[in-house]
C-alpha positions as YAML, in Angstrom:
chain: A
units: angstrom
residues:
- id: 1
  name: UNK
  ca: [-9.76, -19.28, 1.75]
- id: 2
  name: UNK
  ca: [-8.45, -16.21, -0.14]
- id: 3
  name: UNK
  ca: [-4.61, -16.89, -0.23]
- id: 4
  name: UNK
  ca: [-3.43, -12.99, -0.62]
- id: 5
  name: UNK
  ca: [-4.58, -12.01, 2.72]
- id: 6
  name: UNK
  ca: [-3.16, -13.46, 5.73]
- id: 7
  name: UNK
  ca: [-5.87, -14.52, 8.44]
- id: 8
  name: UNK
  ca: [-4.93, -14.88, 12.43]
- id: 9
  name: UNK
  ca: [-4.29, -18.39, 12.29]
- id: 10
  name: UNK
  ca: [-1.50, -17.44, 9.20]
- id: 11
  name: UNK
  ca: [0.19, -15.37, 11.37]
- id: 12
  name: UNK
  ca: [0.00, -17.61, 14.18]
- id: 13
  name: UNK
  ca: [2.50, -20.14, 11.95]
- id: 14
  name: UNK
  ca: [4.37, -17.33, 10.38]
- id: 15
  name: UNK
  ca: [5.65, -16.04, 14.08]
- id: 16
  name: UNK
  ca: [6.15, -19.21, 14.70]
- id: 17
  name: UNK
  ca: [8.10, -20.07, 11.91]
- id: 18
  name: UNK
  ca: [10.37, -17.10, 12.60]
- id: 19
  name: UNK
  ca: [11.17, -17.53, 15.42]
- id: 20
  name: UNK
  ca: [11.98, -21.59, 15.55]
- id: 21
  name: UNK
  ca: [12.85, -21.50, 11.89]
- id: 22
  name: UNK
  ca: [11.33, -24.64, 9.69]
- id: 23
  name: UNK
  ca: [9.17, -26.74, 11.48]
- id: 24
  name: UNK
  ca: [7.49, -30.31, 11.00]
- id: 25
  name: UNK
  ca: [3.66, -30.40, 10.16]
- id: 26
  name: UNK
  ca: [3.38, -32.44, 13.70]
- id: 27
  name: UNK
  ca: [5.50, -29.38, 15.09]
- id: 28
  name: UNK
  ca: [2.74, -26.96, 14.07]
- id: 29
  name: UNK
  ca: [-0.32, -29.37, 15.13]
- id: 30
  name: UNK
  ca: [1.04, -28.78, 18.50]
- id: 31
  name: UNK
  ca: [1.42, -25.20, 18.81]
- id: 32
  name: UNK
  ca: [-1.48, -24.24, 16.41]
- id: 33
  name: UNK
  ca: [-4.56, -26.77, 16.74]
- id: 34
  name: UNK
  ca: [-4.78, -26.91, 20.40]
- id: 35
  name: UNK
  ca: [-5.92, -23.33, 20.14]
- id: 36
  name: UNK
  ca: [-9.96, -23.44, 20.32]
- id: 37
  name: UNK
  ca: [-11.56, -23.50, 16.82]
- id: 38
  name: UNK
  ca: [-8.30, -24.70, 14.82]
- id: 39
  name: UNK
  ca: [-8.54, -28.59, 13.57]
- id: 40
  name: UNK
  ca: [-5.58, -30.37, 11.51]
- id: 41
  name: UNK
  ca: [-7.96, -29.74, 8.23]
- id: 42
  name: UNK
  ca: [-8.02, -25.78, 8.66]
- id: 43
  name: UNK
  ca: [-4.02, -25.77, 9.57]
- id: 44
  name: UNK
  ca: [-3.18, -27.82, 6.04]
- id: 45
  name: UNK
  ca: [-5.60, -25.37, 4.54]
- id: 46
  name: UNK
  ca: [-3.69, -22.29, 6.00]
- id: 47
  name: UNK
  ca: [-0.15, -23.88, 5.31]
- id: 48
  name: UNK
  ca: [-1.18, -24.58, 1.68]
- id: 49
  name: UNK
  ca: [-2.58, -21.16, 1.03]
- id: 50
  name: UNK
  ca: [0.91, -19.77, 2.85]
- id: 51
  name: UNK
  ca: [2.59, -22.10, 0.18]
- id: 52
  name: UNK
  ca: [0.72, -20.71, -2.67]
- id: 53
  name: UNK
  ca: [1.26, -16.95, -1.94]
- id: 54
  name: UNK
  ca: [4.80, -17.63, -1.65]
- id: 55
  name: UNK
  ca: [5.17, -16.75, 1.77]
- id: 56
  name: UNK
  ca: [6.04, -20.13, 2.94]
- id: 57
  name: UNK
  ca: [8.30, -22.55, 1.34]
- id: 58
  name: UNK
  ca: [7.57, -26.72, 2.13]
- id: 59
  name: UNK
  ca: [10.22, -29.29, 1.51]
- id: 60
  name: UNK
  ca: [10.17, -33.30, 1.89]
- id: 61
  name: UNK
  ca: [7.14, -35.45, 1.60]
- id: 62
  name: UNK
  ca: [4.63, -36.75, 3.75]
- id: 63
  name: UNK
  ca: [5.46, -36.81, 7.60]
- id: 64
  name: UNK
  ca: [8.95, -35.71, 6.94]
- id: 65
  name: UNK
  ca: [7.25, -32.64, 5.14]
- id: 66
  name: UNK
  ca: [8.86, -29.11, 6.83]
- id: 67
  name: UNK
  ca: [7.91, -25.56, 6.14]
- id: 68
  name: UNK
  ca: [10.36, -22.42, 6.30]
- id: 69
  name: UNK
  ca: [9.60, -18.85, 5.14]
- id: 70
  name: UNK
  ca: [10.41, -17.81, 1.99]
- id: 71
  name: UNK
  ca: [13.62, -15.37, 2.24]
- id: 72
  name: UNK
  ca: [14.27, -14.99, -1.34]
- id: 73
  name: UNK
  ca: [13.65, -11.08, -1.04]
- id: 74
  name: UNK
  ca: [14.80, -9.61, 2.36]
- id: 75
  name: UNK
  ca: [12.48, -6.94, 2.13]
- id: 76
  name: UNK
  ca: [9.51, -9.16, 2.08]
- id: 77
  name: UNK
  ca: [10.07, -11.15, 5.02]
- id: 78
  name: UNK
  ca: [7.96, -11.97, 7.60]
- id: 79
  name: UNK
  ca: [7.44, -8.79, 10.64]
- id: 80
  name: UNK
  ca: [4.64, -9.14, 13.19]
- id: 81
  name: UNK
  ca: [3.60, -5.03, 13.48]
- id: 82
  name: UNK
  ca: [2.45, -5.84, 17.12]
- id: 83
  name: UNK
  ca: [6.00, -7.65, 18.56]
- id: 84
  name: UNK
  ca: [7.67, -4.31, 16.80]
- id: 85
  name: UNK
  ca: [5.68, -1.45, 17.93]
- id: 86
  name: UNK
  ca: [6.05, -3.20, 21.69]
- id: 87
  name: UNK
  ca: [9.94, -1.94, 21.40]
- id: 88
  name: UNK
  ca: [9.94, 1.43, 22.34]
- id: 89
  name: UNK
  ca: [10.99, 3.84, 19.30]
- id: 90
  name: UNK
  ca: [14.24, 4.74, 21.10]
- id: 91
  name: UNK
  ca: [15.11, 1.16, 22.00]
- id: 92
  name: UNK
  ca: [14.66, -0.27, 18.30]
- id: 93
  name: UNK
  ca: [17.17, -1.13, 15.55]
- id: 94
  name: UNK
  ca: [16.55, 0.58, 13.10]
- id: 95
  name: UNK
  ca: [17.87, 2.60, 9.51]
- id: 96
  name: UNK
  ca: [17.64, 6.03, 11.07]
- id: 97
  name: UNK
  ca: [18.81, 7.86, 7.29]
- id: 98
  name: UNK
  ca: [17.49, 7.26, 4.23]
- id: 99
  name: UNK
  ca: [18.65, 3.85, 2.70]
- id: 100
  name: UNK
  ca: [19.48, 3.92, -1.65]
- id: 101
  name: UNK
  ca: [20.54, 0.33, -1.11]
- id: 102
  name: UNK
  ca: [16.89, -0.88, -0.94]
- id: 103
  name: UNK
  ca: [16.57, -0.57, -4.77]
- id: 104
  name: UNK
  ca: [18.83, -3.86, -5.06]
- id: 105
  name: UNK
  ca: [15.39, -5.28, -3.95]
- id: 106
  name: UNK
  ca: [12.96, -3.77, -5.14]
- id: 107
  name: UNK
  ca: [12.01, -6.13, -7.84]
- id: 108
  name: UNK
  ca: [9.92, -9.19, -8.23]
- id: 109
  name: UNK
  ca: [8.09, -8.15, -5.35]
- id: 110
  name: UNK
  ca: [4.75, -10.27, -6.43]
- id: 111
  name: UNK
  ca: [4.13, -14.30, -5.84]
- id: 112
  name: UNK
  ca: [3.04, -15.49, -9.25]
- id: 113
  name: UNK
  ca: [-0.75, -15.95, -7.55]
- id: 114
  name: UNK
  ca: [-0.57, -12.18, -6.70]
- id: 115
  name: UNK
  ca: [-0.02, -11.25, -9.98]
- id: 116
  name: UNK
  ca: [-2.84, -13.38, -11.55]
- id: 117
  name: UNK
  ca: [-4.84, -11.85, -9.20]
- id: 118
  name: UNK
  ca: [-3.54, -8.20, -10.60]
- id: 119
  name: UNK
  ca: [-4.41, -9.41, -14.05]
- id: 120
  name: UNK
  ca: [-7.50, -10.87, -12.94]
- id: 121
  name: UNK
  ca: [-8.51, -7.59, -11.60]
- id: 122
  name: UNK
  ca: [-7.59, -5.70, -14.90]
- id: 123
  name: UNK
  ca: [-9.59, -8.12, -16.59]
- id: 124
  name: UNK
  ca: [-12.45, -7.42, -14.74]
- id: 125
  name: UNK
  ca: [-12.03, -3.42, -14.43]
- id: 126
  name: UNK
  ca: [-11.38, -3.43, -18.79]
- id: 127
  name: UNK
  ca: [-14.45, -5.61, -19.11]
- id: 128
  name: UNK
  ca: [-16.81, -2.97, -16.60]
- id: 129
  name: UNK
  ca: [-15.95, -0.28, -18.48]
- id: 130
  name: UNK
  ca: [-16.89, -2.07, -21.97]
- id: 131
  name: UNK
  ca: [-20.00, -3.16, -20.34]
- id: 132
  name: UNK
  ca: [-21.34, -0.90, -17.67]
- id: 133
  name: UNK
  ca: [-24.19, 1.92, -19.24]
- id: 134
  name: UNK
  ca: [-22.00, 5.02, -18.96]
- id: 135
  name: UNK
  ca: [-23.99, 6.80, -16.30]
- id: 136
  name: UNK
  ca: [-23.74, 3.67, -14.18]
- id: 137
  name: UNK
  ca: [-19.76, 3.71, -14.91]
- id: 138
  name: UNK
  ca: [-19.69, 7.54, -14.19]
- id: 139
  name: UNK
  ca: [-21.95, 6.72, -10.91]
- id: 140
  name: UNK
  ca: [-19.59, 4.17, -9.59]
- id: 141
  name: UNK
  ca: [-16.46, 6.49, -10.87]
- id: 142
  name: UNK
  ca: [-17.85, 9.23, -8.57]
- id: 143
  name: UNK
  ca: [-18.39, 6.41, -5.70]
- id: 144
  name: UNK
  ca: [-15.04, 5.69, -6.12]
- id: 145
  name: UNK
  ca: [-13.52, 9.03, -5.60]
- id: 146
  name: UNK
  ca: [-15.75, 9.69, -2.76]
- id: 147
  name: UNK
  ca: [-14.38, 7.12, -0.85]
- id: 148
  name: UNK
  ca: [-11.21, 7.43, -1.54]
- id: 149
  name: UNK
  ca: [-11.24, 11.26, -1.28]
- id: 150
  name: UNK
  ca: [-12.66, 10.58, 2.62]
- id: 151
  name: UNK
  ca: [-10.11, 7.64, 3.34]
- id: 152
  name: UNK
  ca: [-6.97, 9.30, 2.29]
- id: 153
  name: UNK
  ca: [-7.90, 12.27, 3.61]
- id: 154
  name: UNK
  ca: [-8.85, 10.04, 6.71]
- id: 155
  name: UNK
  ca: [-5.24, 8.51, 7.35]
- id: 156
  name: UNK
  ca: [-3.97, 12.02, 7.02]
- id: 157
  name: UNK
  ca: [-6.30, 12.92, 10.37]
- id: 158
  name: UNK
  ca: [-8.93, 14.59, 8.82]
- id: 159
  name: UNK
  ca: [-12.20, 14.48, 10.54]
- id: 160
  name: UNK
  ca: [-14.87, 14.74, 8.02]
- id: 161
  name: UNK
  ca: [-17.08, 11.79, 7.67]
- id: 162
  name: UNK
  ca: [-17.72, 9.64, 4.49]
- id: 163
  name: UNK
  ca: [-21.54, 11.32, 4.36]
- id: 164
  name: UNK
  ca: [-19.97, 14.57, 5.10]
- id: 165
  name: UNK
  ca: [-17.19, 13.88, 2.01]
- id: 166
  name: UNK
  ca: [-19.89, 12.69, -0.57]
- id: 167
  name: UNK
  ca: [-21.84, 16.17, 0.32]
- id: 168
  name: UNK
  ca: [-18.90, 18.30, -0.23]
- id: 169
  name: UNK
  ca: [-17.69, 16.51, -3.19]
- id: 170
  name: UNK
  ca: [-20.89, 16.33, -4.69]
- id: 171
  name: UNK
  ca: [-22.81, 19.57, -4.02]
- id: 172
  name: UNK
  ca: [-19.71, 21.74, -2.82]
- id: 173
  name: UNK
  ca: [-21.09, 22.22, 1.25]
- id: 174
  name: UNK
  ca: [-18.75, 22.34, 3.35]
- id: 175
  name: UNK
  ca: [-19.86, 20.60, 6.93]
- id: 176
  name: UNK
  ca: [-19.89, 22.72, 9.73]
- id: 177
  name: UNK
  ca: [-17.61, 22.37, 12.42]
- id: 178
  name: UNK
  ca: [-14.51, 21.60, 10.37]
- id: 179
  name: UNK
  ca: [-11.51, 23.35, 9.57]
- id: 180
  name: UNK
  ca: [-11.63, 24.82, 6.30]
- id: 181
  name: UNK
  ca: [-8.26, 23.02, 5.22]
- id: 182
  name: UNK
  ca: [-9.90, 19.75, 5.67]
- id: 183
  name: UNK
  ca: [-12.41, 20.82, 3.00]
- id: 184
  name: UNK
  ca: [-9.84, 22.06, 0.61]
- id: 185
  name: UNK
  ca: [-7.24, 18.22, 1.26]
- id: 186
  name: UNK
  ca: [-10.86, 16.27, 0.21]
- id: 187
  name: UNK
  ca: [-11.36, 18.34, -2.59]
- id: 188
  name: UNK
  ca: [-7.90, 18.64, -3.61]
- id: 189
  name: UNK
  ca: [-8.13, 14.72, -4.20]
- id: 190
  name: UNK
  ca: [-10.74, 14.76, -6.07]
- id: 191
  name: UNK
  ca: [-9.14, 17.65, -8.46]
- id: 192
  name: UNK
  ca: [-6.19, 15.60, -8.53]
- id: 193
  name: UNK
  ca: [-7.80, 12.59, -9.94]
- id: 194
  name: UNK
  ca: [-9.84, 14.04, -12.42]
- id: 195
  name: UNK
  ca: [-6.31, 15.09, -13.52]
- id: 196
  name: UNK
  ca: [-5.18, 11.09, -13.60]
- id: 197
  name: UNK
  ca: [-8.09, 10.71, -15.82]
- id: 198
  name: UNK
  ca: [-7.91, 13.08, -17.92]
- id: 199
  name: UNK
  ca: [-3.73, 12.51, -18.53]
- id: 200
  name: UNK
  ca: [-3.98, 9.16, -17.95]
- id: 201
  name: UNK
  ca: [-1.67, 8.35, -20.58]
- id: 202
  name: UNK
  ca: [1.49, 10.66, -19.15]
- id: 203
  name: UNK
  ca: [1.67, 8.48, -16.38]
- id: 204
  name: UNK
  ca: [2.52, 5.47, -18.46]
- id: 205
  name: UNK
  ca: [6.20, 7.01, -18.14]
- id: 206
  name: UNK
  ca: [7.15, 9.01, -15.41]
- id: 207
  name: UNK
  ca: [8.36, 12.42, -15.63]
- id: 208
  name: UNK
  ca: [9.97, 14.40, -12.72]
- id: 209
  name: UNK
  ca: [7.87, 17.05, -12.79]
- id: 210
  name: UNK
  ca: [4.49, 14.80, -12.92]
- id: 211
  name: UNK
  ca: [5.12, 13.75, -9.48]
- id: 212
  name: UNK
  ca: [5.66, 17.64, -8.21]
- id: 213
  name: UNK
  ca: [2.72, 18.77, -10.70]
- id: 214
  name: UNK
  ca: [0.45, 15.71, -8.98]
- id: 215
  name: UNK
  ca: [1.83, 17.19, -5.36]
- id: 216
  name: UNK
  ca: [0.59, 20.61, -6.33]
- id: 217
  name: UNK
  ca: [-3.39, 19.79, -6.79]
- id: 218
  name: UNK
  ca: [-3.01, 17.66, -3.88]
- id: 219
  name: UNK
  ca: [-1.83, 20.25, -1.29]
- id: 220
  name: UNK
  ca: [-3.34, 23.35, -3.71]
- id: 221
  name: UNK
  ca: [-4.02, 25.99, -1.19]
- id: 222
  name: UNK
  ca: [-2.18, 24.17, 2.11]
- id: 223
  name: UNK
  ca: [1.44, 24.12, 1.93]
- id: 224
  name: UNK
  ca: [4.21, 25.46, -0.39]
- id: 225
  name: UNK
  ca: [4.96, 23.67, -3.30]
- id: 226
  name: UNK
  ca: [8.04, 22.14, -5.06]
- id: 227
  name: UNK
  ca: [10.54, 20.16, -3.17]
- id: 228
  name: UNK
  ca: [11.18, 20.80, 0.21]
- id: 229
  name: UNK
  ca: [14.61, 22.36, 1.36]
- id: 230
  name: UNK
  ca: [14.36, 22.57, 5.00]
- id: 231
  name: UNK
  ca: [14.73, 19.53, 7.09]
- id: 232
  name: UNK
  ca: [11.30, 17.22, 8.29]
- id: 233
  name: UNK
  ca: [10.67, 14.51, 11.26]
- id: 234
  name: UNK
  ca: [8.36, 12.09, 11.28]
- id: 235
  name: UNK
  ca: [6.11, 11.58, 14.14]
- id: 236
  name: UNK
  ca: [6.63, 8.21, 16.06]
- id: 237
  name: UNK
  ca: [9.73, 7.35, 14.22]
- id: 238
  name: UNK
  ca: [13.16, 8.36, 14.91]
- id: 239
  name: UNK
  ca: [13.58, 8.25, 11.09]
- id: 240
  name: UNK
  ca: [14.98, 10.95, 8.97]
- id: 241
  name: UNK
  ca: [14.67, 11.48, 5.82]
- id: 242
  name: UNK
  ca: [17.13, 13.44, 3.72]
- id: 243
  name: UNK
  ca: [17.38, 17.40, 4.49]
- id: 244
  name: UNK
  ca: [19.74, 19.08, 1.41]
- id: 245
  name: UNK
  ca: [17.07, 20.25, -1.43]
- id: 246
  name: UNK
  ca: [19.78, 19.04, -4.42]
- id: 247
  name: UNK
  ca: [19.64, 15.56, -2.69]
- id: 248
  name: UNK
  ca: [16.25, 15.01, -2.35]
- id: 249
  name: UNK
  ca: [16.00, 16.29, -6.14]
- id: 250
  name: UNK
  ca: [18.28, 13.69, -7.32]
- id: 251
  name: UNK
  ca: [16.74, 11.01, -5.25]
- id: 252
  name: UNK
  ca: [13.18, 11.55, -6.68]
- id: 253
  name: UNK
  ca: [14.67, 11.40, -10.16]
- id: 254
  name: UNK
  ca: [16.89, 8.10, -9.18]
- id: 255
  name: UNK
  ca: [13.08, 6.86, -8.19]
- id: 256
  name: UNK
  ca: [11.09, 7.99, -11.16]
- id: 257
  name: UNK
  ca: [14.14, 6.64, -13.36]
- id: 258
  name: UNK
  ca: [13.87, 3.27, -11.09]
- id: 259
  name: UNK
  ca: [9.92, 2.86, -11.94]
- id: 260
  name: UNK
  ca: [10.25, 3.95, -15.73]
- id: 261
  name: UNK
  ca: [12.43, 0.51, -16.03]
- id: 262
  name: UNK
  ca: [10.06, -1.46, -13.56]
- id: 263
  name: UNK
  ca: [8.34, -3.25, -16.02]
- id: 264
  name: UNK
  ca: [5.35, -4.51, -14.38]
- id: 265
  name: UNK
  ca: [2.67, -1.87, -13.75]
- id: 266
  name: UNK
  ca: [1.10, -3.18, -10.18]
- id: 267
  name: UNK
  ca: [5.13, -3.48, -9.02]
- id: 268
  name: UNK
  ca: [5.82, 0.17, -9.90]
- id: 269
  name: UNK
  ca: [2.56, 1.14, -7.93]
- id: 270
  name: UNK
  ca: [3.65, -0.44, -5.07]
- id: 271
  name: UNK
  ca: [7.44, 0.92, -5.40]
- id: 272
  name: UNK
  ca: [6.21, 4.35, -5.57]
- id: 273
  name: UNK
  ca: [3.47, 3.91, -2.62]
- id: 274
  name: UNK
  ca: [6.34, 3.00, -0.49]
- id: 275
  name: UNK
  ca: [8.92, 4.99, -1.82]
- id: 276
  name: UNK
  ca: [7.63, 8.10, -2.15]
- id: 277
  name: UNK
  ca: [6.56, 8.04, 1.38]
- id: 278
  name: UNK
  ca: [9.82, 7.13, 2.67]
- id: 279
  name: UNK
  ca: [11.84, 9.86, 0.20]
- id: 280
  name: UNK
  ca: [9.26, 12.53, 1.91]
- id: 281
  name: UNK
  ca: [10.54, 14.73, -1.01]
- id: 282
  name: UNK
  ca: [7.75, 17.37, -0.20]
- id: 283
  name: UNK
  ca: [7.14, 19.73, 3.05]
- id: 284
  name: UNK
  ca: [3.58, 17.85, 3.41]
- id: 285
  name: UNK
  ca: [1.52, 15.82, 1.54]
- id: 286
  name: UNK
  ca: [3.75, 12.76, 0.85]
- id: 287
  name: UNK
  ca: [1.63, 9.98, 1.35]
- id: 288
  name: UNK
  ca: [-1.24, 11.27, -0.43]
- id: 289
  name: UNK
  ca: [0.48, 12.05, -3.51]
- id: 290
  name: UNK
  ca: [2.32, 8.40, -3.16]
- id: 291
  name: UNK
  ca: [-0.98, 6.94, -2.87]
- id: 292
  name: UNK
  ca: [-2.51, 9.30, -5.72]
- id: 293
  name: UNK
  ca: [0.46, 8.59, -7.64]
- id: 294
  name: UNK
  ca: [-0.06, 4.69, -7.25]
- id: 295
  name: UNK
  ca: [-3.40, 5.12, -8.75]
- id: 296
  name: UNK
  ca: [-2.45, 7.30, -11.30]
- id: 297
  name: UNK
  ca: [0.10, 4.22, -12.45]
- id: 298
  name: UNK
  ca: [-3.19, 1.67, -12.02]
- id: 299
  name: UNK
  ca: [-5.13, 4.24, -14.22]
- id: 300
  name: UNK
  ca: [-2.83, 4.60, -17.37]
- id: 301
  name: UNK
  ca: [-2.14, 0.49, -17.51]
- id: 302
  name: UNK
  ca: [-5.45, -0.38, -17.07]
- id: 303
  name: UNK
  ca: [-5.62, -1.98, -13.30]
- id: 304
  name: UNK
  ca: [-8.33, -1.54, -10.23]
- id: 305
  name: UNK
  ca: [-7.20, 1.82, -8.34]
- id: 306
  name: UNK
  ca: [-7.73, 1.04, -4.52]
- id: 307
  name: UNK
  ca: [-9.56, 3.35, -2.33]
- id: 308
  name: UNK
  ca: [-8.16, 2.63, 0.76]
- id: 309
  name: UNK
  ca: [-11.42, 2.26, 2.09]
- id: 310
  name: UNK
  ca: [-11.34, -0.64, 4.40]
- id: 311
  name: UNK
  ca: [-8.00, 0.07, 5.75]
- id: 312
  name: UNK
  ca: [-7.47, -0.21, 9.32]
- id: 313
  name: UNK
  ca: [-5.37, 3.54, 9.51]
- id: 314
  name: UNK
  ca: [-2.87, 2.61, 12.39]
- id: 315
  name: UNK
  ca: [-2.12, -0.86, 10.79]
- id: 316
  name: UNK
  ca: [-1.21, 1.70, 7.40]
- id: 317
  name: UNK
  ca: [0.76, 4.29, 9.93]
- id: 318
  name: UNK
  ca: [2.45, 1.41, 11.21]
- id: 319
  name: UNK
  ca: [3.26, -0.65, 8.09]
- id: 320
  name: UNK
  ca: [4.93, 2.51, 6.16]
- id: 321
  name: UNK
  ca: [6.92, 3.24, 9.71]
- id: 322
  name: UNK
  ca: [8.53, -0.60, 9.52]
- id: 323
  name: UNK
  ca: [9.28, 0.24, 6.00]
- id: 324
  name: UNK
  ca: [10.84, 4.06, 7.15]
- id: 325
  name: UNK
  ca: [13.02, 1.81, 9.81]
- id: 326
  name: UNK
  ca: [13.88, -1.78, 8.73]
- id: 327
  name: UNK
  ca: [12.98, -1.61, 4.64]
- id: 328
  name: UNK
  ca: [10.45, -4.25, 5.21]
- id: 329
  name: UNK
  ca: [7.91, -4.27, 2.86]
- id: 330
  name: UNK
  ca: [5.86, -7.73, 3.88]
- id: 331
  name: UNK
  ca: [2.53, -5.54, 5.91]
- id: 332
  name: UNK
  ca: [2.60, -2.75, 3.88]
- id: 333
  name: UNK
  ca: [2.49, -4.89, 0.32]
- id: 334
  name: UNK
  ca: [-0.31, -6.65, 2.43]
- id: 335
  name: UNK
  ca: [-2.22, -3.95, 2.66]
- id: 336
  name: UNK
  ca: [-1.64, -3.28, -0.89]
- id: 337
  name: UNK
  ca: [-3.04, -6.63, -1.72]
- id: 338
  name: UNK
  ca: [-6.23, -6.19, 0.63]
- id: 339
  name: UNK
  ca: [-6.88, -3.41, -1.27]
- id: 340
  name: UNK
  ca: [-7.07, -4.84, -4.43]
- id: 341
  name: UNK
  ca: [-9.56, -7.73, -2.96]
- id: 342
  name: UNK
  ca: [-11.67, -5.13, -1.75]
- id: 343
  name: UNK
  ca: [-11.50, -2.97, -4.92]
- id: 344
  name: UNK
  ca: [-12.66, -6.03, -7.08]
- id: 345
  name: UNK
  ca: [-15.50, -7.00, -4.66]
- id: 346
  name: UNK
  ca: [-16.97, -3.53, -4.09]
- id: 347
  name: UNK
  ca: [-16.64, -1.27, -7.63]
- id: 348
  name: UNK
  ca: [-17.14, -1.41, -11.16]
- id: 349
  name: UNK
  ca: [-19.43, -4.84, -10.27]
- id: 350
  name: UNK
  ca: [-21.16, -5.85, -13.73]
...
């Protein structure tokens, strides 16, 4: 069982365990095995991989064993996407302005077996590059920003197809039927990390203007650039973020100050994937560059970029809203980890 992503049967317990609060091992057999295909041997396996990834805490031995959720962090707590998105977006309790108090937990956001798996995967990424033959590395490379190019495009509602991406990308044809713009956000992308590579090492430390720089290739051509200074909404959210240009300024800086102290690489990724989305410091293109920017972190420490390939895009849409609303970071730092399982399986293989 991989013990970073949560499977059905996971969930199953975690609901449960929110809702009745710690349970008994005899508690769960009752609500979880009588469910067709479950046995007691595949719910000790699931509790013990819950245990593990720090999601679930057990206490006692034996039959008096019990199992809570872990609560240490109350952004990471447990949130079923479906039971929230049944609440109508009016009816919901939620942050409706944008929260500064969520950097009081914004730290040690990783179980100790997600970040062997991090280090695992920058083992594995260092050692491909050592080993690969360069045009297979520069093959893969190109993979790579094909399919994330398409993807992140993708969640942004673009319609081009991953064939119709790698044609553009690769011999600059646009594919008919498509708005021009949609062309111009893919290859945008792929400008922008060609610019990760090739200043890999600025991004070790933050500057200000490397996130706004890194938001100009991204929406070159598409929308103004520069912070915005007119107010935005958020579709499917009744979220705001902050409206006055000088705020917004100053809350991008508190952020890039924030990551520059983070100490561990994969944390400030994720900090910045979330954060910058839920700043929306920029007219358009805020997600992109937080995901760009993410990867441009991965890059200049060494660590598997993701792609995004695999992502289910409503399951994303709806992960960063739950952070926009309640601060809860527990689906979307899923995703994150997903992402890294299918970055390891699928590139750079040696």
């Amino acid at each position: 069982m991989n013990d970073t992503i949560v499977n059905s049967r996971q969930e199953q317990i975690l609901k449960l365990l929110k809702e009745k609060g710690r349970l008994s091992r005899s508690d769960l057999n009752g609500q979880i095995i009588s469910k067709k295909g479950n046995s007691r041997i595949t719910l000790n396996r699931d509790l013990g991989g819950l245990v593990m990834a720090g999601y679930v805490v057990a206490e006692g031995k034996g039959r008096a064993t019990t199992y809570g959720l872990v609560t240490k962090n109350p952004l990471l707590g447990y949130l079923d996407l479906i039971s929230y998105f049944e609440i109508d977006q009016e009816k919901r309790k939620v942050k409706k302005s944008f929260n500064s108090e969520v950097y009081k937990n914004l730290a040690n956001l990783f179980s100790k077996q997600e970040t062997e798996l991090w280090e695992k995967g920058k083992n594995r990424f260092r050692e491909a590059e050592k080993r690969l033959d360069p045009s297979i590395y520069k093959r893969e490379l190109e993979r790579f920003v094909i399919e994330l190019s398409w993807k992140s495009s993708q969640i942004e509602g673009n319609t081009y197809s991953l064939i119709e991406t790698e044609t553009l990308i690769k011999q600059n044809i646009k594919a008919y039927g498509h708005p021009e713009e949609e062309a111009v956000m893919i290859l945008n992308h792929k400008d922008a990390f060609e610019m990760i590579l090739d200043k890999k090492e600025t991004f070790r430390k933050l500057d200000f203007y490397d996130v706004v720089r890194l938001h100009n290739v991204l929406t070159k051509g598409m929308v103004t650039s520069g912070v915005r200074s007119q107010k935005v909404r958020i579709t499917g959210t009744v979220y705001e973020p902050l409206s006055d240009k000088h705020e917004l300024e100053n809350a991008l800086k508190q952020l890039v100050k924030y990551v520059n102290v983070t100490e561990y690489p994969p944390e400030k990724a994720l900090v910045l994937a979330a954060m910058i989305a839920y700043l929306q410091p920029f007219a358009d293109g805020n997600k992109r560059t937080a995901r760009m920017l993410a990867n441009a972190v991965f890059i200049a420490h060494g660590y598997f970029p993701l792609s995004y390939r695999n992502v289910d895009i409503n399951e994303y849409r709806s992960a960063m809203i739950v952070f926009y609303e309640t601060n809860n970071l527990f689906n979307f730092k899923r995703i994150f980890m997903n992402q890294l399982e299918f970055a390891m399986g699928n590139y750079f293989q040696q």
